[in-house]
N, C-alpha and C positions, 0 to 999 in steps of 0.2 A: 649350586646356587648359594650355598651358606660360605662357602668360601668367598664368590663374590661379594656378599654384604660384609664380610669382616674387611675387605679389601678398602669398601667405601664408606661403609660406616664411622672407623676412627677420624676419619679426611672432614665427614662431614659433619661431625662434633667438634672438630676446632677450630671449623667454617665458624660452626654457631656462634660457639666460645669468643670467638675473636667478633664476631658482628656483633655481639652483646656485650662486650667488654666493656666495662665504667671504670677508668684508672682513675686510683685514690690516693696514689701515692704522689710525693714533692722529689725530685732530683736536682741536686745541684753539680753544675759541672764547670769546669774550668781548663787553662788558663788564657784560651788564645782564638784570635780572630782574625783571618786573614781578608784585604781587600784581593781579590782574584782578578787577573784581566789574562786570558785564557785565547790564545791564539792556534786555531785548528788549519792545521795545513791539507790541502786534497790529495796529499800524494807521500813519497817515501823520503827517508830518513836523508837521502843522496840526493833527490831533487832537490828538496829543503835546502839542502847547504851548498849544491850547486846553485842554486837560485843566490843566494847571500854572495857568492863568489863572484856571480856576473854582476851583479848590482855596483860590489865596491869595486869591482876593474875598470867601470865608466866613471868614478869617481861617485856616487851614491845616487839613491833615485827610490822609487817606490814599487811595494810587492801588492799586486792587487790580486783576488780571487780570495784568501783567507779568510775563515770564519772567526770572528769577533766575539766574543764572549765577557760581559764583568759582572762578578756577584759576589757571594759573600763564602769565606773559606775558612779554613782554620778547622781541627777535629772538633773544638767543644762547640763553635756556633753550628757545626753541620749538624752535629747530637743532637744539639738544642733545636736546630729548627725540625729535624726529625723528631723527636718527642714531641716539642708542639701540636704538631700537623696529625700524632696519634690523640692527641685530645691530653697528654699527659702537663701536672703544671710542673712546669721548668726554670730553675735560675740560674744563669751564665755568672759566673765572676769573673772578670775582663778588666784591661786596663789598654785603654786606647786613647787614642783625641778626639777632638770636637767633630772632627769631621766621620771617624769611624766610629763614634755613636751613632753619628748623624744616620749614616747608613745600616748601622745593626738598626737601628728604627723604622726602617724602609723593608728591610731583609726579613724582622722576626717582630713584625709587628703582632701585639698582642702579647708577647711575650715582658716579663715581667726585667726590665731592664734595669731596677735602681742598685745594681752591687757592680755596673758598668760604670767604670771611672772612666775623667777624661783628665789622667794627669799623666800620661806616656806620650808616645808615637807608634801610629800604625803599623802594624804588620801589613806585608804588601807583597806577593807573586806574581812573579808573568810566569805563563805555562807554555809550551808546544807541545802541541800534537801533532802528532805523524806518523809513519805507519813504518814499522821495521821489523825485520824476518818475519815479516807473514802477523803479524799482530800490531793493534796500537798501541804506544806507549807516550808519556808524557815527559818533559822535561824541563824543571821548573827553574827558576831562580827567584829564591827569593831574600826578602829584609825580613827579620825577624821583631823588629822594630824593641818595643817594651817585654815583649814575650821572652826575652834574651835574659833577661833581671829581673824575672817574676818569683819572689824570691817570700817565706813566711812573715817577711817582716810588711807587704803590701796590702797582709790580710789587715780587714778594720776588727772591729768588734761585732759591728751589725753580721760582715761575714760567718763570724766566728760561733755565732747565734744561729746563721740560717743548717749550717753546717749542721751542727749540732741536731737542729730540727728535722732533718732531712730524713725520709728515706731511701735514697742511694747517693751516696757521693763519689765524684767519677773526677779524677785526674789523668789527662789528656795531654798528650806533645812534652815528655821530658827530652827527648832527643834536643830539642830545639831552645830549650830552657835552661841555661847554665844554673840554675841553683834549684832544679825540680827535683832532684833529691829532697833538700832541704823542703821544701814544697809539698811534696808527698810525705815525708815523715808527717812535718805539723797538721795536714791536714787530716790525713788516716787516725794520728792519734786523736784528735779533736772528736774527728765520727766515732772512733773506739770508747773513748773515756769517758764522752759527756752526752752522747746518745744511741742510738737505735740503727744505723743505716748500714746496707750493704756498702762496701767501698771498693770500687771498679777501678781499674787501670790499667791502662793501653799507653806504651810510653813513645809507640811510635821506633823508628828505625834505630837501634843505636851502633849503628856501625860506625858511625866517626867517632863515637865516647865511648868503645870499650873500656878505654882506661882506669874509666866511672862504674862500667858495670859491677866490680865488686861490691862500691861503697853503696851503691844505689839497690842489690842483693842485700846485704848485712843490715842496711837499715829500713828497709822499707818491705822486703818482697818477704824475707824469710823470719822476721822476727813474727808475726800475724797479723801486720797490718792491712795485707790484703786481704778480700772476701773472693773478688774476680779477678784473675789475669787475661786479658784479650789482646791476642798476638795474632801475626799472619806467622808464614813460615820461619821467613827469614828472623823476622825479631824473635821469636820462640828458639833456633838453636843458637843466635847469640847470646842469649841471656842464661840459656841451660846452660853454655860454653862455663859461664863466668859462676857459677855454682859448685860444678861437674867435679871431685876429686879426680877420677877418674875419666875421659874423657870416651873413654875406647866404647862405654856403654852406647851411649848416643851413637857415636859413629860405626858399630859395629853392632848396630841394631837393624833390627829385619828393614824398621822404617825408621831411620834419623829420625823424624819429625815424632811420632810416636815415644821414641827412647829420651828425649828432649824435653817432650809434658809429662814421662813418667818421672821427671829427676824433681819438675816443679809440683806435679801433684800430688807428694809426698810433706809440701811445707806450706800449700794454697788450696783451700777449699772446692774452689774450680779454675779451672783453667781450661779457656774458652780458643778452640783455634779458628782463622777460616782461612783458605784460599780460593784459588778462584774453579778451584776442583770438587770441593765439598769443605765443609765445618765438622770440627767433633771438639765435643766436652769431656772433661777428664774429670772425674770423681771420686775421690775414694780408692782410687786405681781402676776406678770402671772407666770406658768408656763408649761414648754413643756418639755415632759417624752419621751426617746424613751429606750427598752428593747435592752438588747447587745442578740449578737449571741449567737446559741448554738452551741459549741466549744469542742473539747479535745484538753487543752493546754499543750502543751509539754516543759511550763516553768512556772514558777508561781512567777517570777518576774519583773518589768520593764516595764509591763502594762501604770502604770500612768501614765510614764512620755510620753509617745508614744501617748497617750489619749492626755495630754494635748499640745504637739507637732503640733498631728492633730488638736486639736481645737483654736490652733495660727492660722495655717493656714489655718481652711475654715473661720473663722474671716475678713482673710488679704483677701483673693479672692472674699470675699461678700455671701457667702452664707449666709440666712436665719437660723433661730435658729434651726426649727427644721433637715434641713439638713445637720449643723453644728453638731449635735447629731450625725446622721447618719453617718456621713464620719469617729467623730471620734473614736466611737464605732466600725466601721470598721477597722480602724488601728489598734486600741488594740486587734481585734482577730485577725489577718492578724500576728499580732507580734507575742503572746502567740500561735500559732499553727506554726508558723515558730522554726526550730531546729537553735540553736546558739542566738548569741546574735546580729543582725546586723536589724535595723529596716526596715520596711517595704518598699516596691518603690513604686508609688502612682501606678503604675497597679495595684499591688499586692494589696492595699487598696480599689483601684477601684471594684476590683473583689470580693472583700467580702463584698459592700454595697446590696445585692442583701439576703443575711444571715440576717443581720441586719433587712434590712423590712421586711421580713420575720416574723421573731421573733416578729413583732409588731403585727402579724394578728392573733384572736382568733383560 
């Protein structure tokens, strides 16, 4: 019997913990916001393009049956509208047109919008979904529109104040951003020298800019300007890659992915991973693993950023690493088992930590 209450009892203290949470904290994030139009196909990867094949041999025509989708995209507005929707206050710095204000005002209303310029062009995606070897996968193309050239010289002053005031500053989507080095340097140092904030960064996939990972290593990741690194797999051994004297550690380590956060948790305070397997946080050279839900997801995009959302916020609220796992493990299924694209409500996240521990027990 006391075995069972120690089993239930921790689960149902950060029930409470998280149903009582009053977040006090300001986050500001940035740089980029996608318009989404999001086309779901019913079938696999070969029909898909068999279908496109027959279309253009009659000379062109139309594909009915596809699921329609448009909303709002991009890592920092998904953050942002995930913090939101936890009650936390949130400010995006963006730089779009009149039209992509128009709609971040539609998408994150309530949300504190005046460091959203409208002196760029939209960033804009089309996505497919479809289903290939036994799982769905997406396939995007997109414009990166102003996000391309988002560069330290875009910040104002008013930014450079909110920055400063913050507590967490999160830079988002360097892959996509030819001058987010430059980007992430000024802004880290900003949060370092002239205030108080943890400073978060998720740079997103850099496999087309290795060439970058050194300069974007040397000046941003290893001098201290990080607080948080949040990677999925693949970004984590590309970026150890660009580190690694040695490379053989990593790859001749029990777990690649492990041998990879031991090279960064050596020069980053934490370094946060997830896949679609489980999450674990690197510390100090400890670390804490916790396995995600088993789920049918009825979307197979926009996972991370809801992950890393949640994991601002059990941060800001004080939870412990490993129920800082748990909660945000529970958002990213809470989200990918929700139909549409609007993030989760912290009930809604509340109620799937219970899946989450779960999935940790043999």
């Amino acid at each position: 019997m006391s075995r069972a209450k120690e089993s239930v009892d921790p689960v149902a203290g950060l029930k409470e913990t998280l149903t009582h949470a009053k977040p006090s904290f300001r986050v500001v994030v940035m740089p980029d916001f996608y318009l989404d139009y999001i086309l779901t196909y019913p079938g696999k990867l070969e029909d898909l393009t068999a279908s496109f094949l027959e279309v253009a041999q009659r000379g062109g025509g139309n594909l009915l049956g596809w699921g329609h989708t448009v909303g709002r995209g991009g890592n920092a507005s998904n953050v942002v509208a995930q913090l939101s929707k936890l009650g936390c206050q949130v400010v995006p710095i963006i730089e779009t047109d009149q039209l992509g204000k128009t709609v971040l005002q539609h998408f994150l209303a309530g949300v504190d919008l005046s460091h959203v310029r409208t002196t760029g062009t939209m960033s804009r995606t089309m996505s497919f979904e479809t289903e290939h070897s036994g799982r769905r996968v997406n396939i995007m193309v997109s414009d990166p529109g102003s996000l391309s050239q988002f560069g330290p010289e875009k910040l104002t002053e008013e930014d450079k104040q909110i920055i400063s005031e913050a507590d967490f500053v999160c830079v988002l989507n360097w892959n996509q951003n030819m001058k987010g080095t430059d980007l992430a340097e000024k802004v880290f140092s900003i949060a370092k020298e002239q205030g108080k904030a943890v400073t978060f960064f998720d740079p997103g996939d850099p496999a087309l800019r290795t060439g970058e990972i050194e300069g974007l290593n040397e000046r941003v990741l290893t001098p201290g300007l990080v607080d948080v690194l949040s990677v999925n797999e693949n970004e984590l051994v590309h970026l150890a890659k660009g580190v690694a004297e040695d490379t053989s550690e990593i790859e001749g380590a029990e777990d690649p992915l492990f041998g990879a956060a031991s090279v960064f948790s050596m020069m980053i305070p934490r370094v946060d991973l997830h896949t679609p397997e489980f999450s674990a946080t690197f510390v100090d050279g400890q670390r804490v693993r916790v396995p995600c839900a088993k789920i049918k997801p009825a979307k197979v995009t926009g996972a991370g950023d809801v992950w890393n959302a949640a994991d601002i916020y059990a941060q800001g609220v004080g939870l412990g690493h490993k129920d800082r796992l748990i909660f945000a493990n529970a958002a990213g299924a809470a989200y990918l088992e929700g139909r549409g694209l609007e993030p989760p409500t912290l009930g809604e996240v509340v109620g799937r930590v219970d899946s989450v521990v779960a999935a940790r027990k043999p």
